[in-house]
N, C-alpha and C positions, 0 to 999 in steps of 0.2 A: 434500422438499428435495433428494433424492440428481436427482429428475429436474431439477429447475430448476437444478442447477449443472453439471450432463452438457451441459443446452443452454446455458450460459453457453457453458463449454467450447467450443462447436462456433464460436461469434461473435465468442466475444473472446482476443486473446493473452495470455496469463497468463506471468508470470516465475517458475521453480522455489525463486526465492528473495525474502526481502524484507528490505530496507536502509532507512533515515536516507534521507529525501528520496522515497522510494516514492509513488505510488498506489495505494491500496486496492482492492476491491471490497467492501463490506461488504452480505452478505447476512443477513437476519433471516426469520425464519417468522413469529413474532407477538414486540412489534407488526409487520404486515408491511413491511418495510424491503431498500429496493434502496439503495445511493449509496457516493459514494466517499470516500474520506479521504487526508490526506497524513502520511505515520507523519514526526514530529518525533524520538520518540527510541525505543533500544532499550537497557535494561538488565538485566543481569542480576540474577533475585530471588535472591537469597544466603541467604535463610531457607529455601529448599526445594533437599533434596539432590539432586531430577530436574532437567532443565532448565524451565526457567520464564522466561520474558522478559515486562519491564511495558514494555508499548508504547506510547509518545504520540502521541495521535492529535489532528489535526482535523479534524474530520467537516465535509466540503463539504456542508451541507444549511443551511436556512435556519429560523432563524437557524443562525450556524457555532458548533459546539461542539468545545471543548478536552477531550478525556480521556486513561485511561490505562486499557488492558485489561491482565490478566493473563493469557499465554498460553504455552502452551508447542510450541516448534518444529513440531511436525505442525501445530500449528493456525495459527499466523501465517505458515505456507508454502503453507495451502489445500490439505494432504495430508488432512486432515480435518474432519469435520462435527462441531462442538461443540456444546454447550450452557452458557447463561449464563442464571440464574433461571429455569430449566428449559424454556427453548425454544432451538429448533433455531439455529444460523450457521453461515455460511460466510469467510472471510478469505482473499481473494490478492493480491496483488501483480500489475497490469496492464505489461502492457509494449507501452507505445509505441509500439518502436523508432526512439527518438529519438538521436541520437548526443550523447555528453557534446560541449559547447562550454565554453572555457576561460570561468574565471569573470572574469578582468578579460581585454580586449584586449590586446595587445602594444603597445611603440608603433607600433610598423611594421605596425599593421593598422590598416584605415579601414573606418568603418563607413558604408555604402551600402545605398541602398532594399533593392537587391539581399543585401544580407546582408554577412559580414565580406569583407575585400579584404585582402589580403598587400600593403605597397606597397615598390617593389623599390628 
């Protein structure tokens, strides 16, 4: 596992953090599982004195499934290789580098083939 996430590393950009609205990378050893997810929520598990976050996920694969891991910060940030029913995963957050775009328009923007427009 440690080699297969060295060379994700080398191909893909990875963000040091992971937020509400993210992309995943979810890797698995067995079953063996590549694919991505979109995290819907992160909360904190209050029954455990470590840090601990239940993560909502939906797993872009087909069909698309809705869950919730338990994970704790090294692990939902891709600093570490866990285990879940005693095989290997890996968890990061992809980045993009997409710029945030306001979630409604202005009035005074016009929306064109070309993308948003300022109108003066």
């Amino acid at each position: 596992m440690e080699k297969l996430v060295a060379e994700l590393s080398e191909v893909m950009d990875f963000k040091d953090t992971t937020d509400i609205g993210d992309i995943v990378l979810v890797v698995a050893k067995e079953p063996k599982m590549l694919l991505y997810a979109q995290v819907t929520t992160i909360e904190r598990d209050r029954t455990k004195k470590d840090e601990w976050w239940h993560v909502g996920l939906n797993m872009l694969a087909i069909p698309p499934q809705k869950t919730t891991w338990t994970l704790r910060t090294s692990q939902m940030t891709g600093m570490e290789i866990f285990t879940m029913g005693g095989e290997q995963r890996f968890f990061k957050a992809v980045d993009f580098g997409i710029e945030e775009v306001p979630s409604t328009p202005s009035p005074k923007d016009k929306v064109t083939r070309g993308g948003l427009k300022r109108i003066k």
